[in-house]
C-alpha positions in Angstrom: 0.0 0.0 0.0 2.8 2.3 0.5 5.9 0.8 -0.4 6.1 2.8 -3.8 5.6 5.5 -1.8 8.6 5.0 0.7 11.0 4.1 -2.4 10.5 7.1 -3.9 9.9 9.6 -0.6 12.4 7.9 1.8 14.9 5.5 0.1 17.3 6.1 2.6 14.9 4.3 4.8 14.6 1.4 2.9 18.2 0.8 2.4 18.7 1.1 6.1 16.1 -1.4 7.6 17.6 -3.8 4.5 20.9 -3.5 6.1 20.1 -3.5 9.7 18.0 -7.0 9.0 21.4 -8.2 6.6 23.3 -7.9 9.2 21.2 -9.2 11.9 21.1 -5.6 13.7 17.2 -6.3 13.8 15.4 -9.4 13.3 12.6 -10.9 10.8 9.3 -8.9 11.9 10.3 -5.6 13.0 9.2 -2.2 12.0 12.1 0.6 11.6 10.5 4.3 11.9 12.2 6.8 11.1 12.5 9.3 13.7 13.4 12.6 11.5 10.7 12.1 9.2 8.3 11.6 12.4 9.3 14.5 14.0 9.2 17.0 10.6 5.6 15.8 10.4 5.0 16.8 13.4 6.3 19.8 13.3 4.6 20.5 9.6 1.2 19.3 11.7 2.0 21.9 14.3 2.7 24.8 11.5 -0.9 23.9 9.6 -3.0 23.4 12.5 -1.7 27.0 14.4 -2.7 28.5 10.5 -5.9 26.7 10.8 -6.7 27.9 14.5 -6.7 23.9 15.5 -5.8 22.1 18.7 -4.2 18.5 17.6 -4.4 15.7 20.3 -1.7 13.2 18.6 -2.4 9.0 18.7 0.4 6.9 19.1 -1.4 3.4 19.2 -0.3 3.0 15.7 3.2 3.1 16.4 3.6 1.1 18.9 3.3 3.9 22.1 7.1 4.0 21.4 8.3 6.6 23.7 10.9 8.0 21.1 8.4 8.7 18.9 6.4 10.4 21.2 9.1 12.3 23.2 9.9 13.6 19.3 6.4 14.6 18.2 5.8 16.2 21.7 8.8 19.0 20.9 6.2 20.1 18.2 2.9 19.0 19.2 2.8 18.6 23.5 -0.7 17.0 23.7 -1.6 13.7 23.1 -5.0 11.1 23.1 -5.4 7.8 24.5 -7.3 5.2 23.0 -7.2 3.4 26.5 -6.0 3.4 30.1 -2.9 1.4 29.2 -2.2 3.7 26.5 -2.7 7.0 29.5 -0.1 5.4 31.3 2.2 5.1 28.2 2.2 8.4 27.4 1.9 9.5 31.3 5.5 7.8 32.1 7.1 9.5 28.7 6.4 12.7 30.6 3.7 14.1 27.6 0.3 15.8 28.3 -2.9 13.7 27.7 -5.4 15.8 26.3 -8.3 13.2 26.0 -8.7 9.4 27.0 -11.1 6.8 26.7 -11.5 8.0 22.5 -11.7 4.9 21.7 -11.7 2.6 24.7 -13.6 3.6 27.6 -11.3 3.7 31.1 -12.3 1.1 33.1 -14.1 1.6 36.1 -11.5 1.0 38.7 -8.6 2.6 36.7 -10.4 5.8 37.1 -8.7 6.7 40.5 -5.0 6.3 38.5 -6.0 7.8 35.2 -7.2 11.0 37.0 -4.3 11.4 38.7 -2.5 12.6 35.6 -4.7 15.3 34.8 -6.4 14.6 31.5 -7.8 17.8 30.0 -10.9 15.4 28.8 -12.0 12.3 29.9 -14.7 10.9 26.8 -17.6 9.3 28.3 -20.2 7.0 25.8 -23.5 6.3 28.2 -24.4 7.8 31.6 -22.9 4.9 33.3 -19.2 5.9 32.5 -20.4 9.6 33.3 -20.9 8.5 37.1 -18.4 6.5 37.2 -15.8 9.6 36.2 -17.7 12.1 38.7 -17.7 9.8 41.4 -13.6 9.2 40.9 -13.2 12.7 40.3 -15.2 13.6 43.7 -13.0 11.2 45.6 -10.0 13.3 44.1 -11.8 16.4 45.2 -11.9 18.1 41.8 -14.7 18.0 38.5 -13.2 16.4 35.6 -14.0 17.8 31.9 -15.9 15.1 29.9 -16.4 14.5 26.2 -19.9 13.0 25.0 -18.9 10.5 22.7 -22.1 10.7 20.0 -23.0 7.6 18.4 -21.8 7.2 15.1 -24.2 7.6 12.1 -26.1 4.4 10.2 -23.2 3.0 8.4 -20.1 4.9 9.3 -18.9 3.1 12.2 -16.0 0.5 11.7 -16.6 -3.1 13.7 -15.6 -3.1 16.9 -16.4 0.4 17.9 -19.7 0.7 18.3 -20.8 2.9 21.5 -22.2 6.5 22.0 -25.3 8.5 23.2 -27.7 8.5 20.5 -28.3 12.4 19.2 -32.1 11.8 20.1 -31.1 10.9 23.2 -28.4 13.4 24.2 -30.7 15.9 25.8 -32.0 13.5 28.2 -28.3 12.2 28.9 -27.8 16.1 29.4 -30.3 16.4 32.1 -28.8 13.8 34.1 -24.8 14.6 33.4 -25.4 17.7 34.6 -26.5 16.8 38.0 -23.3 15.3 38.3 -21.1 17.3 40.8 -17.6 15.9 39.3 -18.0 16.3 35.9 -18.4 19.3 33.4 -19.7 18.4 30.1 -16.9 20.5 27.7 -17.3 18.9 24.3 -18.2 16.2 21.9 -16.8 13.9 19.7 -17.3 10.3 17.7 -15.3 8.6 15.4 -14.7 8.3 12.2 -15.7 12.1 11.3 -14.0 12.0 7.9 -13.4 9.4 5.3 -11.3 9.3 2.1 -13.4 8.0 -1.0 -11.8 5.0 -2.3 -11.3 6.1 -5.7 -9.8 9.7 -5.8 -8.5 9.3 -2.2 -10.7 13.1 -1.1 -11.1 13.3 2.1 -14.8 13.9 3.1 -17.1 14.6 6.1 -18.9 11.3 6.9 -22.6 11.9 8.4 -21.4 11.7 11.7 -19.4 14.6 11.4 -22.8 16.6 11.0 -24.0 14.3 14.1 -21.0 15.5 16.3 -22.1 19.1 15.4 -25.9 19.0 15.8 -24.7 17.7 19.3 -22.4 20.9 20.3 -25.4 22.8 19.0 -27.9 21.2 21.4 -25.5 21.4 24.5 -25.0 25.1 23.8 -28.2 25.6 23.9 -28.7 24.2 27.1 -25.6 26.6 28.1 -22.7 25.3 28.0 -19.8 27.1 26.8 -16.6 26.7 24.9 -17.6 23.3 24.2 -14.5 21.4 22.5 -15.8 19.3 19.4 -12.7 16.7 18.0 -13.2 15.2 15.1 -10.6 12.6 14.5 -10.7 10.4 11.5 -7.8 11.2 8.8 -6.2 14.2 10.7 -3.3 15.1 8.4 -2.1 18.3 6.8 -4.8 18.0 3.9 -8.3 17.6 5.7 -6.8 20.7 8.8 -8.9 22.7 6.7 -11.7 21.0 6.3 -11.9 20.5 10.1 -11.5 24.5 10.9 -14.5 24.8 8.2 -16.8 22.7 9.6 -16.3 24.2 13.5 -13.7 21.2 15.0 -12.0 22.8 17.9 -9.7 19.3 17.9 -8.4 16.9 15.4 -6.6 13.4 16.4 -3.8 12.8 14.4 -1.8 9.5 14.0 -1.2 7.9 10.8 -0.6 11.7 9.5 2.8 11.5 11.6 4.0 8.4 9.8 3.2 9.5 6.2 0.9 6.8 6.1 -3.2 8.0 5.9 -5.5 7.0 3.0 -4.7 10.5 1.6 -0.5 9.5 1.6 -2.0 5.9 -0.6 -3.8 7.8 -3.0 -1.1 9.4 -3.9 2.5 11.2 -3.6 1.5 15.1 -3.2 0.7 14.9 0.5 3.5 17.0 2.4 4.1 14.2 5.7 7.0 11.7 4.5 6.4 8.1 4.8 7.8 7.1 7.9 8.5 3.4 8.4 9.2 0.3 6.6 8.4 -3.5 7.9 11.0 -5.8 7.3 11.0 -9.4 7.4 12.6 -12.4 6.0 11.8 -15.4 3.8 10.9 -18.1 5.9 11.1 -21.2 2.9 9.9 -21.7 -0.2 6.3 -23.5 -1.0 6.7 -26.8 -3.3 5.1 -24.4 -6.1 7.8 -21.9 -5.2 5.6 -19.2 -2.8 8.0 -17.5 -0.3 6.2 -17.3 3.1 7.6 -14.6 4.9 8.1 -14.7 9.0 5.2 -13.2 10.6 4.1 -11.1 13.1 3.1 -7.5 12.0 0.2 -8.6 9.5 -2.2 -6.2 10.5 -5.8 -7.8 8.9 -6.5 -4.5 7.4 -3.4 -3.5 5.9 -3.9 -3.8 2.3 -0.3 -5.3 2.0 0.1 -5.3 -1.4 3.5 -6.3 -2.3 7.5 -7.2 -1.2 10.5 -6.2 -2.2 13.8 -8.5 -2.0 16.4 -6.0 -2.0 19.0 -8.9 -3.0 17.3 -9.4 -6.2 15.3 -6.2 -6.6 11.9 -8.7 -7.0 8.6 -7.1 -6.6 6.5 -10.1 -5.3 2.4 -9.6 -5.1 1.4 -10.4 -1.3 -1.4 -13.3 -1.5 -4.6 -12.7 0.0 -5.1 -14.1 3.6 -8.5 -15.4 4.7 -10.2 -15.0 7.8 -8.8 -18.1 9.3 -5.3 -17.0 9.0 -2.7 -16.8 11.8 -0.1 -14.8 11.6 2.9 -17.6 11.4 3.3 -16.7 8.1 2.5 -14.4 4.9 2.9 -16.2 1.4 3.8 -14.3 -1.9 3.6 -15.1 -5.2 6.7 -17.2 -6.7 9.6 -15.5 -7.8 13.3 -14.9 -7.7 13.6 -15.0 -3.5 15.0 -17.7 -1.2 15.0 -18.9 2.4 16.8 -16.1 4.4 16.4 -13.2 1.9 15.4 -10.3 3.6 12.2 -8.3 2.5 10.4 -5.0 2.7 6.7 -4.1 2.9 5.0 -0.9 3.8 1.8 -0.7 4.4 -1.3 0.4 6.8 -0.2 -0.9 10.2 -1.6 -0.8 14.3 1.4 -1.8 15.5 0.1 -2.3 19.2 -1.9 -5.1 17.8 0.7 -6.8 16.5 4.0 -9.0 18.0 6.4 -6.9 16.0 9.2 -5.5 17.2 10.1 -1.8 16.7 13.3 -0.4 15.7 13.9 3.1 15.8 16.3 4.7 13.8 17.6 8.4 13.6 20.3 10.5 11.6 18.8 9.4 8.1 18.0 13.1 7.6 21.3 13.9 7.4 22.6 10.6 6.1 24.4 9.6 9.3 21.8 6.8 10.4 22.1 5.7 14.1 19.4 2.2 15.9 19.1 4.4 18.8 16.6 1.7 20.0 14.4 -1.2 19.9 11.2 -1.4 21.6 7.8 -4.2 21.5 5.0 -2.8 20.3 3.7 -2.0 23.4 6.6 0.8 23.8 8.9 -1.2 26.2 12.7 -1.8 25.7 13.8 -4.6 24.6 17.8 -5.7 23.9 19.2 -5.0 21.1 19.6 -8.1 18.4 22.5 -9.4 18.1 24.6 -7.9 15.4 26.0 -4.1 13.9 24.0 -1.4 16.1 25.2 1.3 13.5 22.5 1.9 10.8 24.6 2.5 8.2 24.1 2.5 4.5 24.9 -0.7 3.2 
Protein backbone atom coordinates (compact mmCIF):
# COMPACT_ATOMS: atom_id res chain seq x y z
CA UNK A 1 0.00 0.00 0.00
CA UNK A 2 2.83 2.26 0.48
CA UNK A 3 5.87 0.84 -0.38
CA UNK A 4 6.11 2.80 -3.85
CA UNK A 5 5.56 5.53 -1.78
CA UNK A 6 8.60 4.96 0.73
CA UNK A 7 11.01 4.12 -2.40
CA UNK A 8 10.52 7.07 -3.92
CA UNK A 9 9.88 9.59 -0.64
CA UNK A 10 12.39 7.87 1.79
CA UNK A 11 14.94 5.52 0.07
CA UNK A 12 17.33 6.12 2.62
CA UNK A 13 14.86 4.28 4.83
CA UNK A 14 14.59 1.40 2.93
CA UNK A 15 18.17 0.85 2.36
CA UNK A 16 18.72 1.12 6.13
CA UNK A 17 16.14 -1.35 7.61
CA UNK A 18 17.64 -3.78 4.53
CA UNK A 19 20.91 -3.54 6.09
CA UNK A 20 20.08 -3.53 9.66
CA UNK A 21 17.96 -7.02 9.01
CA UNK A 22 21.36 -8.23 6.60
CA UNK A 23 23.31 -7.85 9.15
CA UNK A 24 21.19 -9.24 11.90
CA UNK A 25 21.15 -5.57 13.75
CA UNK A 26 17.20 -6.28 13.81
CA UNK A 27 15.35 -9.41 13.34
CA UNK A 28 12.64 -10.90 10.85
CA UNK A 29 9.28 -8.95 11.90
CA UNK A 30 10.26 -5.57 13.00
CA UNK A 31 9.20 -2.24 11.99
CA UNK A 32 12.06 0.56 11.63
CA UNK A 33 10.47 4.27 11.86
CA UNK A 34 12.21 6.84 11.11
CA UNK A 35 12.52 9.30 13.73
CA UNK A 36 13.38 12.57 11.48
CA UNK A 37 10.73 12.08 9.16
CA UNK A 38 8.34 11.56 12.37
CA UNK A 39 9.27 14.54 13.96
CA UNK A 40 9.24 16.98 10.63
CA UNK A 41 5.62 15.82 10.40
CA UNK A 42 5.01 16.77 13.39
CA UNK A 43 6.28 19.80 13.29
CA UNK A 44 4.63 20.55 9.64
CA UNK A 45 1.22 19.30 11.68
CA UNK A 46 1.99 21.87 14.33
CA UNK A 47 2.67 24.76 11.51
CA UNK A 48 -0.85 23.93 9.65
CA UNK A 49 -2.96 23.44 12.48
CA UNK A 50 -1.70 26.96 14.43
CA UNK A 51 -2.70 28.50 10.52
CA UNK A 52 -5.93 26.65 10.80
CA UNK A 53 -6.67 27.87 14.48
CA UNK A 54 -6.71 23.90 15.52
CA UNK A 55 -5.78 22.13 18.70
CA UNK A 56 -4.19 18.55 17.60
CA UNK A 57 -4.40 15.68 20.29
CA UNK A 58 -1.71 13.17 18.61
CA UNK A 59 -2.43 9.00 18.70
CA UNK A 60 0.43 6.92 19.07
CA UNK A 61 -1.35 3.40 19.18
CA UNK A 62 -0.33 2.95 15.69
CA UNK A 63 3.24 3.09 16.43
CA UNK A 64 3.56 1.10 18.91
CA UNK A 65 3.32 3.86 22.10
CA UNK A 66 7.12 3.99 21.40
CA UNK A 67 8.34 6.60 23.74
CA UNK A 68 10.95 7.97 21.10
CA UNK A 69 8.41 8.69 18.91
CA UNK A 70 6.41 10.35 21.18
CA UNK A 71 9.13 12.31 23.24
CA UNK A 72 9.86 13.56 19.30
CA UNK A 73 6.35 14.60 18.25
CA UNK A 74 5.84 16.21 21.70
CA UNK A 75 8.83 19.05 20.93
CA UNK A 76 6.16 20.05 18.16
CA UNK A 77 2.87 19.04 19.18
CA UNK A 78 2.79 18.60 23.47
CA UNK A 79 -0.74 17.04 23.70
CA UNK A 80 -1.58 13.69 23.13
CA UNK A 81 -5.04 11.13 23.09
CA UNK A 82 -5.36 7.77 24.53
CA UNK A 83 -7.31 5.21 22.98
CA UNK A 84 -7.15 3.44 26.50
CA UNK A 85 -5.95 3.36 30.15
CA UNK A 86 -2.87 1.40 29.24
CA UNK A 87 -2.19 3.73 26.54
CA UNK A 88 -2.70 6.99 29.53
CA UNK A 89 -0.14 5.38 31.32
CA UNK A 90 2.20 5.11 28.16
CA UNK A 91 2.19 8.45 27.40
CA UNK A 92 1.92 9.53 31.26
CA UNK A 93 5.50 7.83 32.09
CA UNK A 94 7.08 9.54 28.70
CA UNK A 95 6.40 12.66 30.56
CA UNK A 96 3.65 14.11 27.64
CA UNK A 97 0.25 15.77 28.28
CA UNK A 98 -2.88 13.75 27.71
CA UNK A 99 -5.38 15.79 26.30
CA UNK A 100 -8.26 13.25 26.03
CA UNK A 101 -8.66 9.40 27.03
CA UNK A 102 -11.15 6.83 26.68
CA UNK A 103 -11.51 8.00 22.48
CA UNK A 104 -11.73 4.95 21.70
CA UNK A 105 -11.69 2.55 24.69
CA UNK A 106 -13.55 3.62 27.61
CA UNK A 107 -11.27 3.70 31.11
CA UNK A 108 -12.27 1.09 33.14
CA UNK A 109 -14.15 1.65 36.06
CA UNK A 110 -11.46 1.00 38.74
CA UNK A 111 -8.61 2.60 36.74
CA UNK A 112 -10.36 5.81 37.12
CA UNK A 113 -8.69 6.66 40.53
CA UNK A 114 -5.05 6.35 38.52
CA UNK A 115 -5.97 7.82 35.15
CA UNK A 116 -7.16 11.01 36.97
CA UNK A 117 -4.32 11.37 38.71
CA UNK A 118 -2.46 12.57 35.56
CA UNK A 119 -4.69 15.28 34.78
CA UNK A 120 -6.36 14.62 31.46
CA UNK A 121 -7.83 17.78 29.98
CA UNK A 122 -10.86 15.44 28.85
CA UNK A 123 -12.00 12.29 29.92
CA UNK A 124 -14.66 10.93 26.82
CA UNK A 125 -17.65 9.27 28.26
CA UNK A 126 -20.22 6.99 25.81
CA UNK A 127 -23.51 6.34 28.20
CA UNK A 128 -24.44 7.78 31.55
CA UNK A 129 -22.93 4.94 33.25
CA UNK A 130 -19.21 5.90 32.52
CA UNK A 131 -20.40 9.57 33.32
CA UNK A 132 -20.93 8.52 37.12
CA UNK A 133 -18.45 6.48 37.20
CA UNK A 134 -15.75 9.62 36.17
CA UNK A 135 -17.70 12.08 38.66
CA UNK A 136 -17.69 9.76 41.40
CA UNK A 137 -13.64 9.21 40.87
CA UNK A 138 -13.23 12.65 40.33
CA UNK A 139 -15.18 13.61 43.69
CA UNK A 140 -13.01 11.22 45.56
CA UNK A 141 -10.05 13.32 44.11
CA UNK A 142 -11.77 16.43 45.17
CA UNK A 143 -11.92 18.05 41.83
CA UNK A 144 -14.67 17.97 38.46
CA UNK A 145 -13.15 16.44 35.56
CA UNK A 146 -13.97 17.75 31.93
CA UNK A 147 -15.87 15.06 29.88
CA UNK A 148 -16.39 14.45 26.23
CA UNK A 149 -19.95 13.01 24.96
CA UNK A 150 -18.94 10.48 22.73
CA UNK A 151 -22.14 10.73 20.04
CA UNK A 152 -23.00 7.62 18.44
CA UNK A 153 -21.77 7.23 15.06
CA UNK A 154 -24.18 7.64 12.07
CA UNK A 155 -26.07 4.35 10.18
CA UNK A 156 -23.18 3.03 8.42
CA UNK A 157 -20.06 4.91 9.32
CA UNK A 158 -18.87 3.13 12.23
CA UNK A 159 -15.96 0.48 11.73
CA UNK A 160 -16.64 -3.14 13.70
CA UNK A 161 -15.61 -3.14 16.88
CA UNK A 162 -16.38 0.41 17.91
CA UNK A 163 -19.71 0.67 18.33
CA UNK A 164 -20.83 2.87 21.48
CA UNK A 165 -22.19 6.47 21.98
CA UNK A 166 -25.27 8.50 23.24
CA UNK A 167 -27.71 8.53 20.48
CA UNK A 168 -28.26 12.36 19.16
CA UNK A 169 -32.06 11.78 20.06
CA UNK A 170 -31.07 10.88 23.25
CA UNK A 171 -28.42 13.45 24.22
CA UNK A 172 -30.72 15.90 25.80
CA UNK A 173 -32.01 13.54 28.22
CA UNK A 174 -28.27 12.15 28.94
CA UNK A 175 -27.80 16.06 29.43
CA UNK A 176 -30.26 16.40 32.07
CA UNK A 177 -28.79 13.84 34.05
CA UNK A 178 -24.77 14.59 33.37
CA UNK A 179 -25.41 17.68 34.56
CA UNK A 180 -26.54 16.79 38.05
CA UNK A 181 -23.31 15.27 38.33
CA UNK A 182 -21.13 17.27 40.75
CA UNK A 183 -17.61 15.86 39.35
CA UNK A 184 -18.03 16.34 35.91
CA UNK A 185 -18.38 19.29 33.44
CA UNK A 186 -19.66 18.41 30.11
CA UNK A 187 -16.88 20.50 27.74
CA UNK A 188 -17.34 18.88 24.30
CA UNK A 189 -18.20 16.24 21.90
CA UNK A 190 -16.75 13.91 19.67
CA UNK A 191 -17.33 10.32 17.70
CA UNK A 192 -15.28 8.63 15.37
CA UNK A 193 -14.72 8.29 12.17
CA UNK A 194 -15.72 12.13 11.28
CA UNK A 195 -14.05 11.98 7.89
CA UNK A 196 -13.41 9.41 5.35
CA UNK A 197 -11.28 9.26 2.10
CA UNK A 198 -13.36 7.97 -1.02
CA UNK A 199 -11.75 4.97 -2.32
CA UNK A 200 -11.26 6.14 -5.71
CA UNK A 201 -9.82 9.70 -5.82
CA UNK A 202 -8.51 9.31 -2.21
CA UNK A 203 -10.72 13.06 -1.09
CA UNK A 204 -11.10 13.30 2.10
CA UNK A 205 -14.83 13.95 3.09
CA UNK A 206 -17.10 14.63 6.06
CA UNK A 207 -18.90 11.29 6.88
CA UNK A 208 -22.58 11.87 8.37
CA UNK A 209 -21.36 11.66 11.66
CA UNK A 210 -19.38 14.62 11.42
CA UNK A 211 -22.77 16.56 11.04
CA UNK A 212 -23.98 14.28 14.08
CA UNK A 213 -20.96 15.51 16.27
CA UNK A 214 -22.11 19.11 15.37
CA UNK A 215 -25.90 18.97 15.76
CA UNK A 216 -24.67 17.74 19.28
CA UNK A 217 -22.44 20.90 20.32
CA UNK A 218 -25.38 22.82 18.98
CA UNK A 219 -27.89 21.24 21.42
CA UNK A 220 -25.51 21.38 24.55
CA UNK A 221 -25.02 25.10 23.75
CA UNK A 222 -28.18 25.63 23.89
CA UNK A 223 -28.70 24.19 27.15
CA UNK A 224 -25.56 26.64 28.13
CA UNK A 225 -22.73 25.26 27.98
CA UNK A 226 -19.81 27.11 26.79
CA UNK A 227 -16.55 26.70 24.86
CA UNK A 228 -17.65 23.28 24.15
CA UNK A 229 -14.51 21.41 22.49
CA UNK A 230 -15.78 19.25 19.43
CA UNK A 231 -12.73 16.68 18.00
CA UNK A 232 -13.17 15.20 15.10
CA UNK A 233 -10.58 12.62 14.46
CA UNK A 234 -10.72 10.38 11.46
CA UNK A 235 -7.84 11.16 8.78
CA UNK A 236 -6.22 14.15 10.66
CA UNK A 237 -3.26 15.07 8.36
CA UNK A 238 -2.07 18.31 6.77
CA UNK A 239 -4.78 18.02 3.93
CA UNK A 240 -8.26 17.61 5.65
CA UNK A 241 -6.77 20.69 8.83
CA UNK A 242 -8.85 22.75 6.68
CA UNK A 243 -11.70 20.99 6.27
CA UNK A 244 -11.88 20.51 10.14
CA UNK A 245 -11.47 24.45 10.90
CA UNK A 246 -14.51 24.77 8.19
CA UNK A 247 -16.80 22.71 9.62
CA UNK A 248 -16.32 24.17 13.47
CA UNK A 249 -13.71 21.23 14.96
CA UNK A 250 -12.02 22.83 17.88
CA UNK A 251 -9.66 19.35 17.92
CA UNK A 252 -8.44 16.88 15.40
CA UNK A 253 -6.55 13.44 16.35
CA UNK A 254 -3.77 12.77 14.43
CA UNK A 255 -1.75 9.51 13.98
CA UNK A 256 -1.23 7.93 10.77
CA UNK A 257 -0.55 11.70 9.53
CA UNK A 258 2.82 11.54 11.64
CA UNK A 259 4.04 8.45 9.83
CA UNK A 260 3.16 9.54 6.17
CA UNK A 261 0.90 6.84 6.14
CA UNK A 262 -3.19 8.02 5.88
CA UNK A 263 -5.46 6.99 3.02
CA UNK A 264 -4.65 10.47 1.61
CA UNK A 265 -0.55 9.51 1.58
CA UNK A 266 -2.00 5.93 -0.60
CA UNK A 267 -3.82 7.80 -3.01
CA UNK A 268 -1.13 9.39 -3.94
CA UNK A 269 2.51 11.23 -3.61
CA UNK A 270 1.51 15.10 -3.24
CA UNK A 271 0.66 14.87 0.48
CA UNK A 272 3.47 16.97 2.45
CA UNK A 273 4.13 14.20 5.66
CA UNK A 274 7.00 11.67 4.51
CA UNK A 275 6.38 8.14 4.83
CA UNK A 276 7.82 7.09 7.88
CA UNK A 277 8.51 3.42 8.41
CA UNK A 278 9.18 0.32 6.65
CA UNK A 279 8.44 -3.53 7.86
CA UNK A 280 11.03 -5.80 7.32
CA UNK A 281 10.97 -9.35 7.37
CA UNK A 282 12.62 -12.43 5.97
CA UNK A 283 11.79 -15.37 3.80
CA UNK A 284 10.87 -18.05 5.85
CA UNK A 285 11.06 -21.25 2.86
CA UNK A 286 9.86 -21.74 -0.22
CA UNK A 287 6.25 -23.51 -1.02
CA UNK A 288 6.69 -26.82 -3.31
CA UNK A 289 5.09 -24.45 -6.11
CA UNK A 290 7.75 -21.91 -5.19
CA UNK A 291 5.63 -19.17 -2.82
CA UNK A 292 7.97 -17.54 -0.28
CA UNK A 293 6.24 -17.35 3.12
CA UNK A 294 7.59 -14.59 4.86
CA UNK A 295 8.14 -14.70 9.00
CA UNK A 296 5.18 -13.16 10.64
CA UNK A 297 4.09 -11.10 13.11
CA UNK A 298 3.07 -7.49 12.00
CA UNK A 299 0.23 -8.60 9.55
CA UNK A 300 -2.19 -6.24 10.55
CA UNK A 301 -5.79 -7.76 8.86
CA UNK A 302 -6.51 -4.54 7.37
CA UNK A 303 -3.42 -3.49 5.94
CA UNK A 304 -3.90 -3.77 2.30
CA UNK A 305 -0.27 -5.33 1.99
CA UNK A 306 0.09 -5.27 -1.37
CA UNK A 307 3.52 -6.34 -2.33
CA UNK A 308 7.50 -7.16 -1.23
CA UNK A 309 10.50 -6.16 -2.22
CA UNK A 310 13.82 -8.49 -2.02
CA UNK A 311 16.41 -6.00 -1.95
CA UNK A 312 18.96 -8.91 -2.99
CA UNK A 313 17.31 -9.44 -6.17
CA UNK A 314 15.31 -6.23 -6.62
CA UNK A 315 11.87 -8.73 -6.98
CA UNK A 316 8.62 -7.12 -6.56
CA UNK A 317 6.46 -10.15 -5.33
CA UNK A 318 2.40 -9.60 -5.08
CA UNK A 319 1.43 -10.43 -1.34
CA UNK A 320 -1.40 -13.32 -1.50
CA UNK A 321 -4.65 -12.71 0.03
CA UNK A 322 -5.07 -14.14 3.65
CA UNK A 323 -8.54 -15.44 4.69
CA UNK A 324 -10.22 -15.04 7.81
CA UNK A 325 -8.80 -18.09 9.31
CA UNK A 326 -5.29 -16.99 9.04
CA UNK A 327 -2.67 -16.80 11.85
CA UNK A 328 -0.09 -14.81 11.62
CA UNK A 329 2.85 -17.60 11.35
CA UNK A 330 3.33 -16.66 8.15
CA UNK A 331 2.49 -14.37 4.85
CA UNK A 332 2.86 -16.20 1.35
CA UNK A 333 3.82 -14.32 -1.86
CA UNK A 334 3.57 -15.09 -5.19
CA UNK A 335 6.67 -17.21 -6.68
CA UNK A 336 9.57 -15.47 -7.81
CA UNK A 337 13.28 -14.89 -7.72
CA UNK A 338 13.63 -15.03 -3.50
CA UNK A 339 15.04 -17.70 -1.21
CA UNK A 340 14.97 -18.86 2.35
CA UNK A 341 16.82 -16.11 4.38
CA UNK A 342 16.40 -13.18 1.90
CA UNK A 343 15.42 -10.33 3.64
CA UNK A 344 12.16 -8.25 2.48
CA UNK A 345 10.37 -5.04 2.69
CA UNK A 346 6.68 -4.09 2.90
CA UNK A 347 5.01 -0.90 3.77
CA UNK A 348 1.84 -0.73 4.45
CA UNK A 349 -1.29 0.40 6.81
CA UNK A 350 -0.17 -0.93 10.20
CA UNK A 351 -1.61 -0.78 14.29
CA UNK A 352 1.41 -1.79 15.55
CA UNK A 353 0.10 -2.30 19.16
CA UNK A 354 -1.90 -5.09 17.80
CA UNK A 355 0.68 -6.85 16.55
CA UNK A 356 3.96 -8.95 18.04
CA UNK A 357 6.37 -6.94 16.05
CA UNK A 358 9.17 -5.52 17.17
CA UNK A 359 10.09 -1.79 16.74
CA UNK A 360 13.30 -0.37 15.70
CA UNK A 361 13.94 3.13 15.79
CA UNK A 362 16.26 4.75 13.80
CA UNK A 363 17.57 8.40 13.64
CA UNK A 364 20.28 10.52 11.61
CA UNK A 365 18.85 9.43 8.09
CA UNK A 366 18.01 13.14 7.62
CA UNK A 367 21.26 13.90 7.37
CA UNK A 368 22.63 10.62 6.14
CA UNK A 369 24.38 9.60 9.31
CA UNK A 370 21.81 6.83 10.38
CA UNK A 371 22.07 5.67 14.07
CA UNK A 372 19.38 2.16 15.88
CA UNK A 373 19.08 4.37 18.80
CA UNK A 374 16.56 1.65 20.03
CA UNK A 375 14.37 -1.16 19.86
CA UNK A 376 11.22 -1.44 21.62
CA UNK A 377 7.84 -4.19 21.51
CA UNK A 378 4.97 -2.84 20.32
CA UNK A 379 3.68 -2.01 23.40
CA UNK A 380 6.59 0.77 23.83
CA UNK A 381 8.85 -1.16 26.24
CA UNK A 382 12.74 -1.76 25.69
CA UNK A 383 13.82 -4.61 24.59
CA UNK A 384 17.78 -5.66 23.95
CA UNK A 385 19.23 -5.00 21.11
CA UNK A 386 19.60 -8.09 18.41
CA UNK A 387 22.55 -9.39 18.08
CA UNK A 388 24.63 -7.89 15.44
CA UNK A 389 26.01 -4.06 13.93
CA UNK A 390 23.97 -1.37 16.14
CA UNK A 391 25.15 1.33 13.51
CA UNK A 392 22.52 1.90 10.79
CA UNK A 393 24.61 2.52 8.16
CA UNK A 394 24.05 2.54 4.48
CA UNK A 395 24.94 -0.72 3.21
Amino acid sequence: MFLDSVLARNPRLADCAAELHRTGAVPPDTYVLDLDAVEANAALLAGEAGRSGLGLWCVVKQVGRNPELIRAVARHLPWFAAIDAPEARALHEAGVRIGNVGHLVQVPHRALPEVLTWDPEAVTVFDLANARAVSDAARRLGRAQDVLVRIEGAPGTVHPGQEGGVPIGGLAGFASEAERLSGIRIAGVTAFPCVRCDPGSGRPYPTATFELVREARALLASRGHRDLKLSAPGVTCAATLPLLAELGATHGEPGHALTGTTPLHAAGPEQPERPAYVYVTEVAHLLADGRPALHGGGFYPRARASSALIPRTGARLPVQEAPAEYIDYYRLLAPGDARPGDTALLAFRTQIFVTRSRVAIVSGLSSGSPRLTGQYDALGRPLPQAPGRKDAGAP
